[in-house]
Residue frames relative to the residue before (quaternion, step in Angstrom):
aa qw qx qy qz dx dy dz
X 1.0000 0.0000 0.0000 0.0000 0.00 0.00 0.00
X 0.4248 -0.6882 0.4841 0.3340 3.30 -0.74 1.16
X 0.5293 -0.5548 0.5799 0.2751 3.93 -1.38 -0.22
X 0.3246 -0.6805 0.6476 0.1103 3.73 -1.12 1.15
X 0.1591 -0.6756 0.7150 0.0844 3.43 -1.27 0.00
X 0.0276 0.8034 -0.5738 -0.1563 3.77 0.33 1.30
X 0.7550 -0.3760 0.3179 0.4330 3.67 -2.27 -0.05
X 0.6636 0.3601 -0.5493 0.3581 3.98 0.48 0.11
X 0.6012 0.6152 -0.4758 0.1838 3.45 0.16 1.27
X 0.4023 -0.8939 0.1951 0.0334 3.26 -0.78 1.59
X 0.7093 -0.5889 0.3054 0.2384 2.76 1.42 1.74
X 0.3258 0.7293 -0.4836 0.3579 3.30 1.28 0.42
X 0.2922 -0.6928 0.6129 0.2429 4.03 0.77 -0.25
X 0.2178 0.5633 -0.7524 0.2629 3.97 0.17 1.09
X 0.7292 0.6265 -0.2251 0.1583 3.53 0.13 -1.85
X 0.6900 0.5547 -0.1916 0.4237 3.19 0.70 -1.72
X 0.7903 0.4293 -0.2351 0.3686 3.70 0.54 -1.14
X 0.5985 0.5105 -0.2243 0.5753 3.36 1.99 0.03
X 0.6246 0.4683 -0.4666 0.4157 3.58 0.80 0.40
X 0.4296 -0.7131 0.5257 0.1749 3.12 -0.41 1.65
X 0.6188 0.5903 -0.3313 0.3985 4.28 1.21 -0.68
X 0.3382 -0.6884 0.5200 0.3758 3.26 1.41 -1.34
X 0.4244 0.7490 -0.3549 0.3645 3.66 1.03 0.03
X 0.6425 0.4285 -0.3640 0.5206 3.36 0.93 -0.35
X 0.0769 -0.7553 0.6415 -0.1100 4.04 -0.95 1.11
X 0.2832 -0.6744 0.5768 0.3638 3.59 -1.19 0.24
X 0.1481 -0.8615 0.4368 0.2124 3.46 -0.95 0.58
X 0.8465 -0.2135 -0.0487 0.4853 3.57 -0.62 -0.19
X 0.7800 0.2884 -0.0701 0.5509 3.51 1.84 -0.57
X 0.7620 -0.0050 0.0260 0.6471 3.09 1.74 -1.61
X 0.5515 -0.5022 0.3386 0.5736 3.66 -1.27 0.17
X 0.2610 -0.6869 0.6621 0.1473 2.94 -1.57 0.77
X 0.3998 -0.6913 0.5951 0.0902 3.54 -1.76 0.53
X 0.2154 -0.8471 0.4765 0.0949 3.41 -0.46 1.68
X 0.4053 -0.7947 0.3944 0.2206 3.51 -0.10 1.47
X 0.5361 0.6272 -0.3324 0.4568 3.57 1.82 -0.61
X 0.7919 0.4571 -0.0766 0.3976 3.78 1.11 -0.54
X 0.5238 0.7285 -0.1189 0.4253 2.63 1.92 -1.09
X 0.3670 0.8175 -0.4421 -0.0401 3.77 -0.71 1.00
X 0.7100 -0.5170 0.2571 0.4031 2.85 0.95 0.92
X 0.4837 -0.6954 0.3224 0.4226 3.33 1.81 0.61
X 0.3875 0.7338 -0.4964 0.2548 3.86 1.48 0.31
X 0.6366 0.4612 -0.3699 0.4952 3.58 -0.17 1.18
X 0.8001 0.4235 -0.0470 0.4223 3.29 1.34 -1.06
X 0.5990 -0.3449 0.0412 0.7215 3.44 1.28 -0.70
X 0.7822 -0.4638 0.2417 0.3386 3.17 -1.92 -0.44
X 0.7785 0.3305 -0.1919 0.4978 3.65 0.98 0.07
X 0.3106 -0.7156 0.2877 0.5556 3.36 -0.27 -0.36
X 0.2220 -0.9249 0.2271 0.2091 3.33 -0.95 0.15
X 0.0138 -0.7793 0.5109 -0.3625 2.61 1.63 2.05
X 0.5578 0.6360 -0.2362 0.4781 3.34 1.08 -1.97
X 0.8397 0.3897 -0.2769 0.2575 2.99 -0.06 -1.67
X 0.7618 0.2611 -0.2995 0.5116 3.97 0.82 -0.91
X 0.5015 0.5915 -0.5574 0.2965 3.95 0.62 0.50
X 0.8737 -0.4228 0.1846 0.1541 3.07 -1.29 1.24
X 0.7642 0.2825 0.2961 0.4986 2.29 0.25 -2.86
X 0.3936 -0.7463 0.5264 0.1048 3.37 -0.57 1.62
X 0.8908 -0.0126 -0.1570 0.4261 3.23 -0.68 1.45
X 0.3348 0.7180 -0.4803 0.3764 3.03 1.00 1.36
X 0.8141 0.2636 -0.1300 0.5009 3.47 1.64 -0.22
X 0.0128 0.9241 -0.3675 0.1037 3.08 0.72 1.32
X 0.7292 -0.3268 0.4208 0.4295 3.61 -1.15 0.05
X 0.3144 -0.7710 0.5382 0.1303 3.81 -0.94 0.54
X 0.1838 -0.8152 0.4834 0.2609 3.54 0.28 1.01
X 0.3394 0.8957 -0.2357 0.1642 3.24 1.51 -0.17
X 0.6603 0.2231 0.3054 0.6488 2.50 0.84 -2.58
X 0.4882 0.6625 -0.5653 0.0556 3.76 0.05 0.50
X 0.4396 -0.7115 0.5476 -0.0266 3.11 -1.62 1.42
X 0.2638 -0.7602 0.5023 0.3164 3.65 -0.67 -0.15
X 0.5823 -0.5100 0.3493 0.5280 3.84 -0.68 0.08
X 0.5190 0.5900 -0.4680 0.4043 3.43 0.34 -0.03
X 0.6838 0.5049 -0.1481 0.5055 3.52 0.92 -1.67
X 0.5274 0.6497 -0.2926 0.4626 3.37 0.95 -1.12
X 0.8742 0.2128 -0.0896 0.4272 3.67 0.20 -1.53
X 0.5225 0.4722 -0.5217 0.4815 3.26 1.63 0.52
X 0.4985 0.5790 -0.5111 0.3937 3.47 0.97 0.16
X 0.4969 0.7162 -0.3552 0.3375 3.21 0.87 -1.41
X 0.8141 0.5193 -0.0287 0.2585 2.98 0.38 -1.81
X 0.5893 0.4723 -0.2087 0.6213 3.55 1.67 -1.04
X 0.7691 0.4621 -0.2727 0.3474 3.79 0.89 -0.45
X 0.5536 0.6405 -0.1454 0.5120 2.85 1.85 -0.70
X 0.8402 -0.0223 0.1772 0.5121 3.27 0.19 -1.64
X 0.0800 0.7933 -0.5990 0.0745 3.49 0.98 0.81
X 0.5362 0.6960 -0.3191 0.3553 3.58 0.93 -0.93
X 0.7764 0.3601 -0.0989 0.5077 3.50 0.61 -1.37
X 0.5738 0.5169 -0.4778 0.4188 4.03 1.09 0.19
């Protein structure tokens, strides 16, 4: 499942320089989270670590949106990463 970024966030710029996917953008108000890029850091380490340096508790949450399973997750991983080598 990809990660949201809801409206109580304060744009503080922790997040963005820690997605190892690039998925994290500012958008018209707040940073926003590209669900197309987005894996939950599953390839990279063991949590994500948007979550981990944001501030504000529960400002990055699970997307009921977009949810994926780890499997799906690290086949993302994998097309973003190393499409080249498949």
């Amino acid at each position: 499942m990809a990660l949201l970024i809801k409206k109580s966030c304060i744009n503080c710029d922790m997040c963005e320089p820690e997605c190892p996917n690039q998925a994290i953008t500012m958008g018209a108000e707040i940073y926003e989270i590209n669900p197309n890029l987005c894996t939950e850091c599953v390839g990279h380490y063991d949590q994500p670590t948007c979550m981990k340096v944001c501030p504000i508790d529960n400002t990055i949450i699970h997307d009921p949106e977009h949810k994926e399973s780890n499997e799906q997750l690290w086949d993302k991983f994998v097309l973003i990463h190393h499409a080249d080598k498949l």
